[in-house]
KEPAVEX-431447 format. One record per residue (C-alpha): residue number from 1; residue in three letters; chain; x, y, z. Coordinates in nm, 4 decimals. Example, Ala and Ser with C-alpha at 12.3 -4.5 7.8 and 13.67 -1.06 7.14 Angstrom:
# residues 2
PT resi resn chain        u        v        w
PT    1  ALA     A   1.2300  -0.4500   0.7800
PT    2  SER     A   1.3670  -0.1060   0.7140
//
This chain:
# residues 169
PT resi resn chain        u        v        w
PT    1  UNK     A  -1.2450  -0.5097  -0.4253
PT    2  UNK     A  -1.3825  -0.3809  -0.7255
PT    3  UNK     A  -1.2267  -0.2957  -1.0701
PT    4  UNK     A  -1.0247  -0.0274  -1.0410
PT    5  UNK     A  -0.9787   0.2583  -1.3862
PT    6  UNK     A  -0.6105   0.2888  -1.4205
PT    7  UNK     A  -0.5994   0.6401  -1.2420
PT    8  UNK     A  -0.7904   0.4742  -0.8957
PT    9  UNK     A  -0.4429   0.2531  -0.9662
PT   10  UNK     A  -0.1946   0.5544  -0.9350
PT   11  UNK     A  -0.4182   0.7065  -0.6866
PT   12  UNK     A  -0.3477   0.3442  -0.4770
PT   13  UNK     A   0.0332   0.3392  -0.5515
PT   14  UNK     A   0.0580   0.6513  -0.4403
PT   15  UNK     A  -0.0337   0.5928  -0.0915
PT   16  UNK     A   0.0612   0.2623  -0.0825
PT   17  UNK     A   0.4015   0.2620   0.1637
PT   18  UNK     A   0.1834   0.5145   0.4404
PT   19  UNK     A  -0.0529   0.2209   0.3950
PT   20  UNK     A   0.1024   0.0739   0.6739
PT   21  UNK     A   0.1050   0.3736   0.9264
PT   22  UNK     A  -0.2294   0.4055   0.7917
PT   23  UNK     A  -0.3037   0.0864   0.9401
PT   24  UNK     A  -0.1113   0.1457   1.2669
PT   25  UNK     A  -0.3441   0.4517   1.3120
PT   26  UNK     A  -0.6552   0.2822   1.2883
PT   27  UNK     A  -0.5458   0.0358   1.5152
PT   28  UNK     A  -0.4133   0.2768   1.7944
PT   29  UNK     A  -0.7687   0.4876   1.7419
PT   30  UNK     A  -0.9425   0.1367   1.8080
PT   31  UNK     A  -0.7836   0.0243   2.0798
PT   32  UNK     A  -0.8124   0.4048   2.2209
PT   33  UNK     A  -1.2230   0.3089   2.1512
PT   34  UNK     A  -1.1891  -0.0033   2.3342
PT   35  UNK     A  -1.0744   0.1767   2.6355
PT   36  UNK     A  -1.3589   0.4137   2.5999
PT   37  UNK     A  -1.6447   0.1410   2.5752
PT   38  UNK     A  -1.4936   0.0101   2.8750
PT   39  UNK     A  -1.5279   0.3373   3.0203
PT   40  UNK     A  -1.8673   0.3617   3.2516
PT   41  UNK     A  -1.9867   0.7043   3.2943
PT   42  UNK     A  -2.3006   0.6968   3.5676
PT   43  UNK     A  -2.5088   0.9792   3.6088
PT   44  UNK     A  -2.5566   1.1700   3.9013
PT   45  UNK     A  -2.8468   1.0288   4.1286
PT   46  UNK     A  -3.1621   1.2329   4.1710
PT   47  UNK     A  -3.1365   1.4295   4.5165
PT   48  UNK     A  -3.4406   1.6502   4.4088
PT   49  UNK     A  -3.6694   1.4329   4.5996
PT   50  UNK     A  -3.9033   1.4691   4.2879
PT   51  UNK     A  -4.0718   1.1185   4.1551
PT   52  UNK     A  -3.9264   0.9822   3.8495
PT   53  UNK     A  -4.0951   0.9329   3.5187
PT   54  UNK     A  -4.2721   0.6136   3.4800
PT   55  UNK     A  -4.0098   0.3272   3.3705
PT   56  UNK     A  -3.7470   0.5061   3.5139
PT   57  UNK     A  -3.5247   0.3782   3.7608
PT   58  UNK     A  -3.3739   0.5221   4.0428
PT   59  UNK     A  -2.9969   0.3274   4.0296
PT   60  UNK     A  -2.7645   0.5126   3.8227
PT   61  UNK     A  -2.6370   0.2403   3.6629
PT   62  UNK     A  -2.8860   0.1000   3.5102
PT   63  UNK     A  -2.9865   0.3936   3.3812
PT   64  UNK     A  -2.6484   0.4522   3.2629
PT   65  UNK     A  -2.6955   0.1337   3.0649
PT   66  UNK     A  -3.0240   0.2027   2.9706
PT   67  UNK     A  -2.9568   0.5162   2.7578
PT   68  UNK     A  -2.6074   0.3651   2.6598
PT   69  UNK     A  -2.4160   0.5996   2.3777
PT   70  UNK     A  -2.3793   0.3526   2.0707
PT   71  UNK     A  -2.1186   0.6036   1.9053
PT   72  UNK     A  -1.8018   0.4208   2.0350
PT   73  UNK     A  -1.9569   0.0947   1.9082
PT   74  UNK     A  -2.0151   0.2632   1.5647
PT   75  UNK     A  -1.6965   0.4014   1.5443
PT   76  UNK     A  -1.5217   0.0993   1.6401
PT   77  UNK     A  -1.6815  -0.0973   1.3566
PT   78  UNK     A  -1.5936   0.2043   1.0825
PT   79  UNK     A  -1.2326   0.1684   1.2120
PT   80  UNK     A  -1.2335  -0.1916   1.1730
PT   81  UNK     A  -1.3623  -0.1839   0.8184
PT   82  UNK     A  -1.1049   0.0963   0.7451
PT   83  UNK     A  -0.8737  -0.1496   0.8881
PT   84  UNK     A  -0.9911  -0.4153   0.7115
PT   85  UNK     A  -1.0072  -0.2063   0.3345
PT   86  UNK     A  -0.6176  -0.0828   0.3384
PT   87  UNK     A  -0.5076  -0.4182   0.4254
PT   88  UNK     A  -0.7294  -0.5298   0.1407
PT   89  UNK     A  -0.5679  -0.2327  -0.0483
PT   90  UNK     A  -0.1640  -0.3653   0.0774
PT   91  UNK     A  -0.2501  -0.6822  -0.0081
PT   92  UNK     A  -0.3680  -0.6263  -0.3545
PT   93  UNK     A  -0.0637  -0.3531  -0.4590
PT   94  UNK     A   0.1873  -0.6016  -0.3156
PT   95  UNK     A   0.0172  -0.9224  -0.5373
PT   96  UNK     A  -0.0369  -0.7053  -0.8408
PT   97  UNK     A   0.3368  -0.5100  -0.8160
PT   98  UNK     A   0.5005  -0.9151  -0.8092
PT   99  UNK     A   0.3761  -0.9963  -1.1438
PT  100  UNK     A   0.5061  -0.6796  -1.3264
PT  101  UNK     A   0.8119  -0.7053  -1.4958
PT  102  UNK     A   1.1414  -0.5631  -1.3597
PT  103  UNK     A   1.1254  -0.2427  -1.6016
PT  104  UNK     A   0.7479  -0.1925  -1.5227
PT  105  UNK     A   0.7766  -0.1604  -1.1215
PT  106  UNK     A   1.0650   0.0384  -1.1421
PT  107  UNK     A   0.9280   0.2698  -1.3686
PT  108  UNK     A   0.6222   0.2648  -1.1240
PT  109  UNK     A   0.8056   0.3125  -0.8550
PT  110  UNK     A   0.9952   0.5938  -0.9747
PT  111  UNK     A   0.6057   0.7574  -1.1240
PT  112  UNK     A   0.4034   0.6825  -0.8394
PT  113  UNK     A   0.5319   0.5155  -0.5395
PT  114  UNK     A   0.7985   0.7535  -0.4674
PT  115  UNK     A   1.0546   0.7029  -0.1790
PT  116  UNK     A   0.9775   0.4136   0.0744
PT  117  UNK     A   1.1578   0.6075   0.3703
PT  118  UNK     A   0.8772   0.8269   0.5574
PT  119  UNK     A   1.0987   1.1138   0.5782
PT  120  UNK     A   1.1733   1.1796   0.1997
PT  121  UNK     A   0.8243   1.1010   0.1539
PT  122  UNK     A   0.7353   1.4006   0.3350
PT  123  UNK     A   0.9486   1.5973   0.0952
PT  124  UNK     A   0.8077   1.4596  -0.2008
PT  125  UNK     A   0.6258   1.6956  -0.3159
PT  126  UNK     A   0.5808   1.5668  -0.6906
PT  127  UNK     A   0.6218   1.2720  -0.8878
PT  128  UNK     A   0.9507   1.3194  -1.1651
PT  129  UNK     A   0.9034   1.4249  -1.5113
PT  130  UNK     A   0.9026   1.1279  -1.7347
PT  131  UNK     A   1.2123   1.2599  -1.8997
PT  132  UNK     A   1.4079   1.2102  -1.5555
PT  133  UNK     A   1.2579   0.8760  -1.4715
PT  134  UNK     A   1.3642   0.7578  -1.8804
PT  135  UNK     A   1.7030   0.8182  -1.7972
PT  136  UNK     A   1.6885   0.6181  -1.4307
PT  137  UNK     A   1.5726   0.3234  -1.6164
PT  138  UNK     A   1.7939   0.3665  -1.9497
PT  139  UNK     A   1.4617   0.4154  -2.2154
PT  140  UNK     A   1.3358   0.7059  -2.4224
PT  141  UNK     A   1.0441   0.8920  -2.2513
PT  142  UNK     A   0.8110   0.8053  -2.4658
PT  143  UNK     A   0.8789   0.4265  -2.4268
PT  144  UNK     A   0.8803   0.5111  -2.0251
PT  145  UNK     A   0.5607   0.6303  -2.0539
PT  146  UNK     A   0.4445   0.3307  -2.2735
PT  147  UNK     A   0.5089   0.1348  -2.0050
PT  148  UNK     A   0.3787   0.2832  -1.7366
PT  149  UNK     A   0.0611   0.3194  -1.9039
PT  150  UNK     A   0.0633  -0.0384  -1.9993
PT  151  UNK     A   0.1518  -0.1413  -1.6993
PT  152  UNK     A  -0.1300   0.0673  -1.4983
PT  153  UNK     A  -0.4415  -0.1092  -1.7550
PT  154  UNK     A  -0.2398  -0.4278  -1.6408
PT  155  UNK     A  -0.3091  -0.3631  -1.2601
PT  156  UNK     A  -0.6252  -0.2496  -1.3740
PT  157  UNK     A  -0.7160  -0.5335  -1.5554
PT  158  UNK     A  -0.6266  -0.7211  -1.1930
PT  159  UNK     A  -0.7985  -0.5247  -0.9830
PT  160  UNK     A  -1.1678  -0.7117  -0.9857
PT  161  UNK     A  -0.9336  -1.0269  -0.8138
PT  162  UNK     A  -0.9863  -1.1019  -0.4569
PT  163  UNK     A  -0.6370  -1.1440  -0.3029
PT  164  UNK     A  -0.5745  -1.2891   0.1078
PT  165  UNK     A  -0.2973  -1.2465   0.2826
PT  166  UNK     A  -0.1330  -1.5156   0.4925
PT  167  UNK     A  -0.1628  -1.3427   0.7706
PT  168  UNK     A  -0.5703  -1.2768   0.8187
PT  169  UNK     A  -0.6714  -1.6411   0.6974
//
């Protein structure tokens, strides 16, 4: 991953609970690739009676495998890179969030991350005004904003670190 400004930072916390549907998607649209690659499709044979073309050859299987479509191959390798950047993405928001302060998260959480239950995130329509999110978290707005701000360079400062989940090693 590579260093992130502080607005590629809110652009990340902002999708970072669908992360994991994300995730689930690319995995269902892989597996629904693997099915497809498994999938033969063989031509029609020749009942013209006409020679073919030199090289050719007459079983349609082979040819079938000879003029093989590469696209689910491609796409399966774009979904697993996809697959393998949000994780990257997860991993990184969840390291970076842990070493902010209590004030700082919840003030990020309030500016950018927005509600963690799918449905209200589908109603969210627009991050609060800093004046409503100073009075969640008991500071002026103007200090709220401070520390958002400093709290974004902090991720951004972070962002150049290579982080592994558990999980993948």
């Amino acid at each position: 991953m590579e260093a992130m400004t502080p607005q590629e930072i809110k652009k990340l916390l902002q999708k970072y609970y669908d992360l994991p549907a994300m995730i689930a998607d690319e995995q269902e649209l892989l597996e629904e690739l693997k099915k497809e690659e498994g999938a033969v499709s063989v031509a029609s044979p020749s009942l013209s009676g006409m020679p073919q073309p030199k090289g050719s050859t007459s079983d349609p299987v082979a040819r079938a495998a000879e003029h093989e479509d590469k696209r689910p191959e491609r796409e399966m390798d774009a979904c697993r890179r996809r697959i393998a950047h949000y994780r990257e993405e997860r991993a990184f928001c969840t390291v970076a969030l842990a070493t902010l302060g209590r004030a700082q998260r919840r003030i990020l959480e309030l500016a950018y991350l927005g509600p963690k239950d799918p449905q209200k995130r589908r109603t969210w329509v627009r991050r609060p005004y800093w004046k409503e999110i100073a009075a969640e978290v008991g500071y002026s707005e103007s200090q709220t904003y401070t520390i958002a701000r400093q709290a974004l360079q902090e991720l951004s400062d972070l962002s150049p670190q290579e982080v592994f989940e558990w999980g993948s090693l």
